[in-house]
C-alpha positions, 0 to 999 in steps of 0.5 A: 267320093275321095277321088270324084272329080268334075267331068270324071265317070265311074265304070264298072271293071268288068265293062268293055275297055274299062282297063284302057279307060283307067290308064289313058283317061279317055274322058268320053268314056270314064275317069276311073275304073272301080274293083267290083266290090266299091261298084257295088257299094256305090249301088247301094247308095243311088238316089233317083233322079226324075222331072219336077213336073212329070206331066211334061215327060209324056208331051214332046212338044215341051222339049226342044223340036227339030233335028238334033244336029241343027239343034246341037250346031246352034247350041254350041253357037250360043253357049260360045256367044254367052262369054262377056267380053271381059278384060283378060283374066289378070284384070278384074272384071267391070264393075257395072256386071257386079250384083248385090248378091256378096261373092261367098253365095255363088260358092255356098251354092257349089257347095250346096250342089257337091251335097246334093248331087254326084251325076256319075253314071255308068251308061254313056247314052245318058251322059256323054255330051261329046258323042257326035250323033247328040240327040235327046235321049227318051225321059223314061231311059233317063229316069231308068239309067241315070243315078245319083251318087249322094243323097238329096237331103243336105245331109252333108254327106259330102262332109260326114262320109262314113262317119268315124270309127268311133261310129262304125269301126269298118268305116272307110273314112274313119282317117278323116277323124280323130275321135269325135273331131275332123282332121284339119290341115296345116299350112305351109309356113316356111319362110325361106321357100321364094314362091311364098311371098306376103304376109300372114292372114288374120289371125297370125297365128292359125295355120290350121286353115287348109283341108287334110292331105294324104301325104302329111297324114301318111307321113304322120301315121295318121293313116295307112294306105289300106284306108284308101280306095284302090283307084286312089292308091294308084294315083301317083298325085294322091300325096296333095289329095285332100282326105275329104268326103267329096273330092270336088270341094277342093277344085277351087281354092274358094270351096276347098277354104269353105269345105275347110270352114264346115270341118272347122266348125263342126269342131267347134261344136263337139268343143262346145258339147264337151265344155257343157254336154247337158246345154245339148241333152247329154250326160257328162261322160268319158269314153266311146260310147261319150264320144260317138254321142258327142259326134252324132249331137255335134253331126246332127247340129252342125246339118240342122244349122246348115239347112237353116241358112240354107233356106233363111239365108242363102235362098232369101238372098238369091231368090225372087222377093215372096217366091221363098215366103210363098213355098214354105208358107203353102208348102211346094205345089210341084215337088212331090216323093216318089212312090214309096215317099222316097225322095229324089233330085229333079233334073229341071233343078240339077241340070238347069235351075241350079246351074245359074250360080256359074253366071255369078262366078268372077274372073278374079277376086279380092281374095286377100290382103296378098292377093287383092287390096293390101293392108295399110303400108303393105304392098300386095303380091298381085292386085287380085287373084285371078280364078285360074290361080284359084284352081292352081292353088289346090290339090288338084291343081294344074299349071296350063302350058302357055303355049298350048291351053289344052296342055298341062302339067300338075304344079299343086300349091306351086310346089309347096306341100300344103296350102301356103299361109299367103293363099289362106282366105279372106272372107270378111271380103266375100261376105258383107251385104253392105260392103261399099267395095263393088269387087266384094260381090258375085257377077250378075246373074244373067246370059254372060259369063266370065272367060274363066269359065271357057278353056281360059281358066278351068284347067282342073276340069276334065282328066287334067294332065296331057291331051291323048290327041286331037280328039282329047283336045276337043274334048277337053275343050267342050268339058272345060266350056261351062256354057256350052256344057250346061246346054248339051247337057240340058238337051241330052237329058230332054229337059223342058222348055223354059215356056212349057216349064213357066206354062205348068208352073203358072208363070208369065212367060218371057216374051220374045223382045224380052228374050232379045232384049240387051244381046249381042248380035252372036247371041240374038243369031244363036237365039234365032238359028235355033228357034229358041225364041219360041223354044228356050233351052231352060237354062238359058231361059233362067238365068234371061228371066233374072236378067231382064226381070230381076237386074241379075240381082236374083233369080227370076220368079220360075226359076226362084220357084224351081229352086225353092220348090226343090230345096223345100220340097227335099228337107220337107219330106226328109225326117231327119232335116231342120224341116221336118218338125220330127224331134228337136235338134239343140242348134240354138245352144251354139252361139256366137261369143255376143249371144246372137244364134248363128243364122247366116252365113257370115255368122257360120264363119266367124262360129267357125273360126275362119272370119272375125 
């Protein structure tokens, strides 16, 4: 997943145009062209997605009826209609759309969905959203055609890779490590360059705070080109890239800092293994064979802690009150392995339930005491960071041509080689539960989203670089357009209604005046053009459930249920997870400096070294 990116599809070199794809970017088809033998890879490490209720793949009546160009006009009409009309981006968002919910839970969910799911098919009739004859496709080619590229697990694959030589020595990521111990990034600190303004981020003197990147690491010597994918050593931006095991962790400067804390705290542990390896059932030892032991025990701790706030923290936070409670105590009524116990990922979570977390998303942040509320006696670069800058800020960053949105140009880190030490994060601001400060927490979950998530913002999703032609730009535009997306999307992969999903799952239906409730006129007309009102598209359906029963401060009763269901339902019958009562992994011999165990996320933070 080194050069996997949103809105991006691999295709087969041997398939039709596949060398044209590679060099226009036609972002309907495919974003890269792989060489036989990493396409055969890849098939090696599919997972299967299916339905979470397979009861509803045989019944058309739970999907959404009608003709499918009506249903995709009024579609698009309502995904446009869920944009808040919020003040421009350089403004921070009102006050009264903020939950309670602290803004590190809408990224630790991002994060969670890179681990989780890599939705990159090879066969456009499952995915191609922009095609102008969109209709359902049938569930069963769906469930035949469409694979996932990561293992449902929360495995943390998206971190691990391949594991380090020291593991397997033909690994292809073993340049992520240096023994036993991730590679971490240096910021840029160079004083004299202009475009780095403020001060230095708590504490001073750490500015190994940014992800790996190919260029430093070549220029090291810290790796060689033959480690990279041949896609990769084409890419003439490959010298920003980050070296990571999914390249979608560092399209926001938010998740790039968080994937960075996961690296960083991984470190930690092998520290803590090497000081006292009997606290974590090893002998004392020197060499390989001492060192690929510390990395599994430290791999295998770091995964269990991980689930463990995963479910105890962040579910509890974002979940329905008793829904979580409920799942693990009687164990998931839906969620049930395939035939021969294999584990998949449900597309009513991945397509729908999941992709709430977009509702929560600001259109700026107090990112730091540069970009956001100063520290006394300083003066700030800017008041807050708006979100297109946090996609700037990036390997993967493009500057958008004002004169055009559908153009950009690629402008990484504004010009610096690594991450600059004014951009590093602040995520005391991001964390507190109890923070006085309203512009510390997520958005509401609810049916209105943030510009930024419209071509205003997202310049990093789909090809990036320039538009080919007209076409591109309505492409561009659609891929760039969360709402809309997540919807098409919903309908291409015939996923349930909201009613047929709430009926099996034995939830109280919204009702009608519920569905209404507190709309604009755009949206209650989208609602009724579609026939939505009697028919919801489910994520639409979900993220109206949380707003109207749970204040947009969680998730709704059934779509609490859908993601518990998943979430539980994955680690439960994974053996190797903190769930599943098979062996016993030493998490609880990695504390904080004050003794307490590290359960939440603010505690995972400060264990990493990234928050005091």
């Amino acid at each position: 997943m080194l050069y996997l990116k949103h809105g991006g599809h691999v295709l087969d070199d041997t398939a039709k145009d596949a060398e044209k794809v590679a060099r226009v970017g036609d972002v309907s088809l495919a974003r890269w062209a792989l060489p036989r033998d990493e396409m055969d890879k890849l098939r090696r490490t599919e997972t299967p997605f299916d339905y979470l209720l397979p009861q509803l793949k045989a019944r058309p009546e739970s999907r959404l009826p009608g003709d499918p160009k009506a249903v995709v006009e009024a579609l698009n009409k309502l995904g446009a209609a869920m944009v808040d009309n919020a003040p421009p981006a350089q403004a921070d968002p009102k006050v009264e759309v903020n939950s309670t919910i602290p803004a590190v839970y809408t990224y630790w969910g991002q994060f969670i969905d890179h681990d989780l799911t890599a939705n990159t098919d090879r066969d456009s009739t499952t995915s191609d959203i922009t095609k102008p004859d969109l209709a359902p496709v049938p569930p069963d080619e769906i469930t035949a055609k469409l694979k996932n590229l990561r293992r449902p697990t929360l495995d943390l694959d998206s971190v691990y890779g391949d594991g380090p030589a020291i593991i397997d020595e033909d690994s292809k990521d073993a340049g992520f490590y240096v023994g036993a111990r991730f590679r971490i990034g240096r910021n840029t600190d160079n004083p004299f360059e202009p475009t780095i303004q403020g001060v230095k981020i708590p504490p001073e003197g750490d500015l190994d705070r940014d992800l790996p990147r190919i260029g430093p690491l070549l220029d090291q010597g810290a790796i060689t080109e033959d480690v990279l994918p041949e896609a990769l050593k084409a890419d003439p931006n490959k010298r920003t890239r980050a070296f990571i095991g999914d390249l979608r962790n560092d399209e926001n400067l938010v998740v790039a800092q968080l994937h960075l804390a996961f690296l960083r705290f991984h470190n930690a542990v092998v520290d803590k293994i090497e000081a006292n390896p009997r606290d974590f059932g090893l002998w004392p030892g020197k060499g390989r064979r001492f060192q690929a032991a510390v990395f599994q025990c430290a791999r295998d701790v770091t995964r269990h802690i991980y689930q463990r706030i995963t479910v105890h923290d962040y579910l509890r936070t974002v979940t329905f009150s008793g829904v979580l409670d409920k799942v693990l105590t009687v164990g998931p009524r839906h969620y049930r392995p395939l035939r021969g116990h294999e584990v998949f990922m449900p597309l009513e979570y991945s397509v729908a339930a999941f992709r709430f977390g977009h509702t929560m998303v600001r259109g700026a942040y107090d990112h730091n005491r540069n970009f956001g509320k100063p520290a006394p006696g300083q003066a700030p670069v800017i008041p807050f960071a708006p979100f297109d800058l946090l996609f700037l800020f990036t390997g993967n960053g493009f500057l958008r041509d004002p004169a055009d949105p559908t153009k950009s140009t690629r402008n990484p880190f504004g010009g610096t080689p690594t991450l600059p030490f004014n951009w590093i994060i602040e995520w005391d601001r991001f964390t507190d539960k109890g923070d006085p400060d309203e512009t510390h927490f997520a958005r509401k979950i609810d049916t209105s989203l943030a510009p930024a998530l419209t071509t205003q913002g997202m310049v990093n999703e789909g090809t990036g670089g320039e538009i080919q032609d007209d076409a591109g730009k309505g492409l561009r535009t659609l891929l760039r357009h969360l709402a809309r997306r997540n919807l098409l999307r919903g309908y291409l992969l015939s996923i349930p209604t909201g009613q047929a999903m709430a009926a099996e799952m034995g939830v109280a239906p919204l009702s009608e005046e519920e569905l209404r409730r507190g709309n604009t006129p755009e949206v209650n007309a989208a609602l009724e053009e579609g026939g939505f009102l009697q028919n919801t598209p489910l994520w639409y359906y979900v993220l109206k459930e949380a707003e109207v029963r749970a204040d947009g401060n969680s998730l709704g009763e059934l779509g609490s249920r859908i993601v518990c269901e998943t979430v539980v339902g994955l680690l439960r019958h994974d053996r190797n997870s903190f769930a599943s009562g098979h062996g016993r992994t030493p998490v609880d011999a990695v504390r904080l400096p004050n003794g307490d165990p590290v359960v939440t996320i603010r505690d995972f933070l400060r264990f990493a070294g990234v928050m005091n």
